[in-house]
C-alpha positions in Angstrom: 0.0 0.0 0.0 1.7 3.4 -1.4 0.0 5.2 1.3 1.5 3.3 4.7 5.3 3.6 6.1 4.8 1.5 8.8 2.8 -1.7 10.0 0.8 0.9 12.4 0.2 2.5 9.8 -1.4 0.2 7.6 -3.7 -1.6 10.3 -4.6 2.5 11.0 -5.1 2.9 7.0 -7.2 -0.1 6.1 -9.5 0.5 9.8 -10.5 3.7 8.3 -11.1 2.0 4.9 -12.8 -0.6 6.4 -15.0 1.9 8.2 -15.9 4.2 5.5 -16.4 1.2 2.6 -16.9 -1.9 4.4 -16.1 -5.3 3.4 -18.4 -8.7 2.1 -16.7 -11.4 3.2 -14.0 -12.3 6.8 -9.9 -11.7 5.9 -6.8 -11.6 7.6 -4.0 -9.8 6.9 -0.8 -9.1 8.4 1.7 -5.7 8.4 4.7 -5.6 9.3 7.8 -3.6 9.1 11.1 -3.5 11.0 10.0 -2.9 14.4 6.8 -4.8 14.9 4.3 -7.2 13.3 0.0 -6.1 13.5 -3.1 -8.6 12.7 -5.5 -7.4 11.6 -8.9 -9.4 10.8 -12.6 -8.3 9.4 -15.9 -10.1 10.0 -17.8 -8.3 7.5 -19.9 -5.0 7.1 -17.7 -2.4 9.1 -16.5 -4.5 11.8 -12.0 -4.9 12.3 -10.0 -5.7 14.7 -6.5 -5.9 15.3 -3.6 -7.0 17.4 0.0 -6.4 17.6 2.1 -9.5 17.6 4.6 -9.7 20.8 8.2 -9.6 19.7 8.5 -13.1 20.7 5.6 -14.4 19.2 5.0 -14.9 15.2 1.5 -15.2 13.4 0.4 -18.6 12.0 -3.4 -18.1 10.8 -5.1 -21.1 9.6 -8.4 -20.8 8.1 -10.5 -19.2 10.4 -10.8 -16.1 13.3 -7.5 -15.5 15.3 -8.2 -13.5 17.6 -10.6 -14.1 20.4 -9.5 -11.6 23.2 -9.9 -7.8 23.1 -10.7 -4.8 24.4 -13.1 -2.6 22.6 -12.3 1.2 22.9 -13.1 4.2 20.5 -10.5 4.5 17.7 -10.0 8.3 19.2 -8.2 6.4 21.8 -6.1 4.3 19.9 -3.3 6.2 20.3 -3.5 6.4 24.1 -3.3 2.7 24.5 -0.6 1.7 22.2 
């Protein structure tokens, strides 16, 4: 994506995408870049989440939901809590 510089980035990029246009169907993706490694999975309609992998952990995502923990919080606090 032309529009990211950082895996933060894109898991901050495609939220807002996934916000504003929705998706059909459930994905998983994963960003990375040199510092850290982000999750990200979609259910359908407007509805993301997304983790960041610990640095001692790696991502191996078979066919189905990863992530089953989390916290919901307003995206205007995103940036307090990471």
């Amino acid at each position: 994506m032309p529009y990211i510089h950082s895996a933060r980035e894109g898991v901050e990029r495609l939220g807002q995408l996934l916000e504003t246009y929705g998706t059909y169907e459930p994905n998983g993706i994963a960003f990375s870049d040199g510092d850290e490694v982000w999750w990200l999975e979609t259910i359908g309609g407007h509805h993301w989440a997304a983790v960041r992998i610990p640095d001692d952990a790696y991502v191996v995502a078979a066919n189905r939901m990863s992530i089953d923990n989390l916290i919901l919080v307003p995206l205007i606090l995103w940036h307090l809590l990471i």
